[in-house]
C-alpha positions as CSV (number, residue, x, y, z in Angstrom):
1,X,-5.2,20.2,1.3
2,X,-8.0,18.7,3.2
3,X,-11.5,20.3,3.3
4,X,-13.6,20.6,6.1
5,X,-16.8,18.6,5.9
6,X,-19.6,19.9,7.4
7,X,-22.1,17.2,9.3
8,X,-25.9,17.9,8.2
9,X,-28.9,16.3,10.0
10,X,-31.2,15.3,6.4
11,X,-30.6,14.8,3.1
12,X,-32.0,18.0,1.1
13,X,-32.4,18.6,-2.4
14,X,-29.4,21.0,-3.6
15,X,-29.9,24.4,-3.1
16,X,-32.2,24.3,0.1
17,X,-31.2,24.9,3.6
18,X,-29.7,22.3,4.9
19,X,-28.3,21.0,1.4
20,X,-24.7,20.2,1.1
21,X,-22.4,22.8,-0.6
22,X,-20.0,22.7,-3.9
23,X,-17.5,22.5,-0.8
24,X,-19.0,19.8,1.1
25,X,-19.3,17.2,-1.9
26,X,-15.4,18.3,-3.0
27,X,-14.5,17.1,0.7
28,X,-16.6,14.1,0.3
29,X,-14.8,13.3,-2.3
30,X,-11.2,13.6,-1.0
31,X,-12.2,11.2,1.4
32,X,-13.1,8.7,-0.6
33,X,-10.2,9.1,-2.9
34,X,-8.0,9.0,0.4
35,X,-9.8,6.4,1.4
36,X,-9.6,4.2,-2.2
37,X,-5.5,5.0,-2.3
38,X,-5.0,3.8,1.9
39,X,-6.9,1.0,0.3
40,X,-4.7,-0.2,-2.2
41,X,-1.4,-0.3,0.6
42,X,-3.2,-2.3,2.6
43,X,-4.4,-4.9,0.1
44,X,-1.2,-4.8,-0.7
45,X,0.3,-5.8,2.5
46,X,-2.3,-7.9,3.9
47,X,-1.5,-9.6,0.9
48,X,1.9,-10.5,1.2
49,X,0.9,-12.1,4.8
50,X,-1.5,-14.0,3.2
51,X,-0.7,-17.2,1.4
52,X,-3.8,-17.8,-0.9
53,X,-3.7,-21.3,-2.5
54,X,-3.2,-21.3,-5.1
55,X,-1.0,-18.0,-5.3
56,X,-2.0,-14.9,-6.6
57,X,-1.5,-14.0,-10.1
58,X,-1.1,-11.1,-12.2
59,X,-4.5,-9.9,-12.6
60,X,-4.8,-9.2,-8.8
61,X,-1.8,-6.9,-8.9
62,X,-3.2,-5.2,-11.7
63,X,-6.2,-4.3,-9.0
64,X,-3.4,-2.3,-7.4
65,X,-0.8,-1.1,-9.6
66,X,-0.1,0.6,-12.6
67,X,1.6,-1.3,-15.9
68,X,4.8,0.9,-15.3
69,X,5.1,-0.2,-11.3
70,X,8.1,0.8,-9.7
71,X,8.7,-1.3,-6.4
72,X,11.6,-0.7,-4.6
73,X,12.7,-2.6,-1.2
74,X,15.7,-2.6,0.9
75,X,16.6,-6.2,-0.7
76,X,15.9,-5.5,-4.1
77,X,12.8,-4.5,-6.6
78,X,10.1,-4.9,-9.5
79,X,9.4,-2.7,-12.7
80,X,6.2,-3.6,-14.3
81,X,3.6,-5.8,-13.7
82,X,4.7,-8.5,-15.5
83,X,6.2,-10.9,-14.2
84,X,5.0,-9.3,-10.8
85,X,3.3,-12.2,-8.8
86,X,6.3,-14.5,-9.7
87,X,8.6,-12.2,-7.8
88,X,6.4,-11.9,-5.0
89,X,6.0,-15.2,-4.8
90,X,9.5,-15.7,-4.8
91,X,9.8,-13.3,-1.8
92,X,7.5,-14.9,0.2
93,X,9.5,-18.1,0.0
94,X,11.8,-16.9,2.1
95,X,10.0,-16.8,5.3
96,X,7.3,-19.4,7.3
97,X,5.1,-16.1,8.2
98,X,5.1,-12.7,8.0
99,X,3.5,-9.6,9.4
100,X,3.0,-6.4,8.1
101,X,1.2,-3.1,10.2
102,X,1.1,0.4,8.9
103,X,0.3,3.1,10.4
104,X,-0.1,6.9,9.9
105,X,-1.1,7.0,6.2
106,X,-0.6,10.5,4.5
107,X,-2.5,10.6,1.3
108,X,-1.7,14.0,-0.6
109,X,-4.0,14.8,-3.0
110,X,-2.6,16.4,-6.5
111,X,-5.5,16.3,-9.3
112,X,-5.1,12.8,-10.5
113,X,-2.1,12.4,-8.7
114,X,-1.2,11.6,-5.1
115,X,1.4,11.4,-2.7
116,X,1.4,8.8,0.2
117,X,3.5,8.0,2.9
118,X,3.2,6.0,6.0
119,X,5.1,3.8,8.5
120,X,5.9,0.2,8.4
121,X,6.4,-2.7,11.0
122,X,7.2,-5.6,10.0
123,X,8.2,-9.2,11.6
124,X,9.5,-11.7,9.1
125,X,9.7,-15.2,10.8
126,X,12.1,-17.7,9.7
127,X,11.4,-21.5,9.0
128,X,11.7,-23.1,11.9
129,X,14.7,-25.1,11.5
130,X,16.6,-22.2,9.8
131,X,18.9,-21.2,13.2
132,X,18.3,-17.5,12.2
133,X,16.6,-14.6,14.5
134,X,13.3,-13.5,13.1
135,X,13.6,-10.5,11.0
136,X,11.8,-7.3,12.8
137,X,12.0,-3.9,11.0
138,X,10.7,-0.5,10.9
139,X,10.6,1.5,7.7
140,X,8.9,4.0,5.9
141,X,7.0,4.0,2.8
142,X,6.6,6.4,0.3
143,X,4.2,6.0,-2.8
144,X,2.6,7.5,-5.5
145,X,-0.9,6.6,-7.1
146,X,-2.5,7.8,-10.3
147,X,-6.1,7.8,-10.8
148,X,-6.8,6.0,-14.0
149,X,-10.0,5.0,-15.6
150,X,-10.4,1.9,-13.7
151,X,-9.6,3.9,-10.6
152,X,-6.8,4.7,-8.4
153,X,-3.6,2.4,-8.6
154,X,-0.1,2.6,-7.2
155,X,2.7,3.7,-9.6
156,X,5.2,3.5,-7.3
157,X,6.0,1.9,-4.2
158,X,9.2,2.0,-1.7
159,X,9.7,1.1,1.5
160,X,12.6,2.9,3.4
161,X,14.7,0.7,6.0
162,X,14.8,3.0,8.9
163,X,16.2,0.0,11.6
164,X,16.0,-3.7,11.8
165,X,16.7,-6.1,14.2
166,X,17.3,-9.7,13.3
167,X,18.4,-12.1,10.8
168,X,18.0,-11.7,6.8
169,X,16.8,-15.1,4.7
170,X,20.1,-16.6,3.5
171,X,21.5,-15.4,0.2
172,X,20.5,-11.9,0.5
173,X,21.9,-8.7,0.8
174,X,20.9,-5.5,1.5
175,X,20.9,-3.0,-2.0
């Protein structure tokens, strides 16, 4: 449930007119742990358009997720972090570019627990000498992100094929 946050003109000391309540701070603070979460999906994805040289490894994943991640994509997925940047890595192989935009992040807050969702677009371009149609979906996402003492970090992660347009890199299927 979100809490209203009233705006106040001056910092006051607590308990003075003007102050802000038990209610304010608690609202304050679902924004910025709405705020942290949104932040971790889009590292995340601006991420995977990126191609940092030399590629990322598992430390910077560990900035995001949880030890027992559970990624799950239309093509396939990834428990755990090990092993993590290898496999996406590996995905990223398959195309020349890609681009990721999402949109309409939900963040549910439950304690230490949270529920997100959002919606994905995404254009995968082919190498150019492929002869396959670039890959353009729309999907949903649906995570869920644990606040743990370095923070919070994604435990799980799926991405929901809701169309798609295009071809897929050669070799794979759709699970």
């Amino acid at each position: 449930m979100t809490r209203p946050l009233r705006a106040t003109t001056r910092a006051a000391a607590p308990g003075t007119p003007g102050a802000p309540s038990h209610e304010d701070a608690a609202g304050l603070a679902d924004l910025l742990d709405r705020a942290e979460i949104g932040g971790l999906l889009d590292r995340y994805l601006l991420d995977f358009d990126s191609r940092p040289d030399p590629p990322r490894d598992d430390s910077f994943y560990r900035s995001l997720f949880t030890e027992d991640l559970d990624l799950r994509f239309p093509v396939g997925g990834h428990r755990g972090l090990a092993g993590l940047a290898q496999f996406q890595h590996a995905a990223k192989r398959n195309w020349a570019r890609t681009h990721h935009a999402s949109t309409n992040h939900v963040v549910e807050l439950l304690g230490d627990r949270a529920e997100v969702s959002a919606k994905l677009l995404v254009t995968h371009v082919h190498p150019p000498l492929s002869g396959r149609a670039d890959l353009r979906t729309g999907s949903r996402i649906e995570a869920e992100a644990v606040r743990t003492a370095d923070g919070w970090r994604l435990r799980a992660l799926a991405i929901h094929l809701v169309w798609s347009r295009g071809d897929l890199p050669s070799g794979a299927g759709r699970r």
